[in-house]
C-alpha positions, 0 to 999 in steps of 0.5 A: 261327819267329816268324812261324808263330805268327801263322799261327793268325790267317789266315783259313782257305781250302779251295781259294781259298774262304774257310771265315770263313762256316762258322766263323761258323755253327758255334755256332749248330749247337752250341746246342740248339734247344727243345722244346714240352715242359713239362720239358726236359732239364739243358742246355736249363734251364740255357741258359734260365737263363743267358740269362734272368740275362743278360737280367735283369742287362743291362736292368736299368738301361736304361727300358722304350724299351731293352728291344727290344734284349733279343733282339739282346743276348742273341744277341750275346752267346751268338754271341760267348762261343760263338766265343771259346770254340770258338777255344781247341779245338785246331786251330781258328780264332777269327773274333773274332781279326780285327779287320775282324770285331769292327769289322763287329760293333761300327760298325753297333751303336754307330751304331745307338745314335747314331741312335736318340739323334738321332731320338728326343731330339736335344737331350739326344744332343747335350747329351751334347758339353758337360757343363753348367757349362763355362767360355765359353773351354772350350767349342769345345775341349770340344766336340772332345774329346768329338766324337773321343770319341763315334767313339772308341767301335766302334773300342775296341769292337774292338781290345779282344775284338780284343787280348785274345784275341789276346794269350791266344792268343799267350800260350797258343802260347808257353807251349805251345812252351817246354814242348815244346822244354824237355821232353827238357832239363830235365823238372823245369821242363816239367812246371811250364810245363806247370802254368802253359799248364793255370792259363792256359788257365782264365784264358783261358776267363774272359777269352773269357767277360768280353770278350764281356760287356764287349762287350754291356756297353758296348753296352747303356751306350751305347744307355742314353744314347741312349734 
């Protein structure tokens, strides 16, 4: 029984293939593809809006030299709310569960952000490895910390949308079979676990919304330093 629970975070298979490229091309069949007419329907307008807040909100503190990453945050951030949310579907699978995924996601991105910084302003990248004013002695043990820092970075990235949505997942199963197995015995507390699973799943459509945020987020302050 323990084990079935992890079963929802193994890679779907038909026939030996693995289905990982399906579950990655779904949402972009979701989204509705614009039209060349002046008004467009309810859905379209508010992907428009939505998108162009995000925009807004994301470049806002970033200069003019990061504002060629709009289209890849945008799109990054449409694709990751659209896996998290289809992943809380029943009988569904979450691509953004699988941590090799995340850091596949977030490695070339933050390396990316690295590069532009050592290319365009490396005495200002590197600066970045000691904070000015630090004491002689400090400094080669600054210098390290800072150093495990920097690479520290893909791999929060990751193991953060990689935790939590695997820990709402867990939660949502748990809660689900406590409520099924208490139904016959005692319905009284069913119907308030049930209560609980139906308050979770809201949280959980949040958190699938925040986590990919965040995740642009971060993004966007990196490349911030960089550029």
């Amino acid at each position: 029984m323990t084990l079935s629970f992890f079963d929802q975070f193994m890679s779907p298979t038909y026939l030996g293939i693995p289905l990982m490229a399906l579950a990655l091309s779904l949402p972009w069949i979701l989204f509705p593809t614009p039209s060349t007419r002046w008004l467009n329907n309810r859905l379209l307008t508010l992907q428009s809006w939505f998108i162009n807040r995000f925009t807004q909100q994301l470049l806002l503190p970033l200069n003019p030299g990061g504002h060629k990453w709009a289209l890849l945050f945008s799109s990054l951030m449409l694709f990751l709310i659209t896996l998290n949310m289809l992943g809380l579907l029943p009988y569904t699978f979450t691509p953004t569960t699988q941590l090799s995924l995340n850091m596949g996601l977030a490695v070339p991105l933050w390396l990316a952000t690295v590069i532009i910084g050592m290319r365009n302003q490396p005495t200002v990248a590197l600066g970045h490895l000691l904070p000015e004013g630090t004491p002689t002695p400090l400094i080669p043990v600054l210098i390290i910390i800072e150093t495990i820092s920097l690479f520290i970075r893909p791999l929060a990235l990751g193991v953060r949308l990689t935790a939590n949505l695997t820990a709402g997942h867990l939660l949502i199963q748990l809660i689900a079979t406590a409520a099924f197995v208490l139904l016959p015995l005692m319905p009284t507390v069913a119907i308030l676990t049930a209560t609980l699973l139906f308050l979770l799943t809201l949280l959980e459509v949040a958190v699938a919304m925040i986590q990919a945020y965040v995740f642009v987020l971060l993004l966007s302050l990196y490349l911030q330093e960089n550029v």
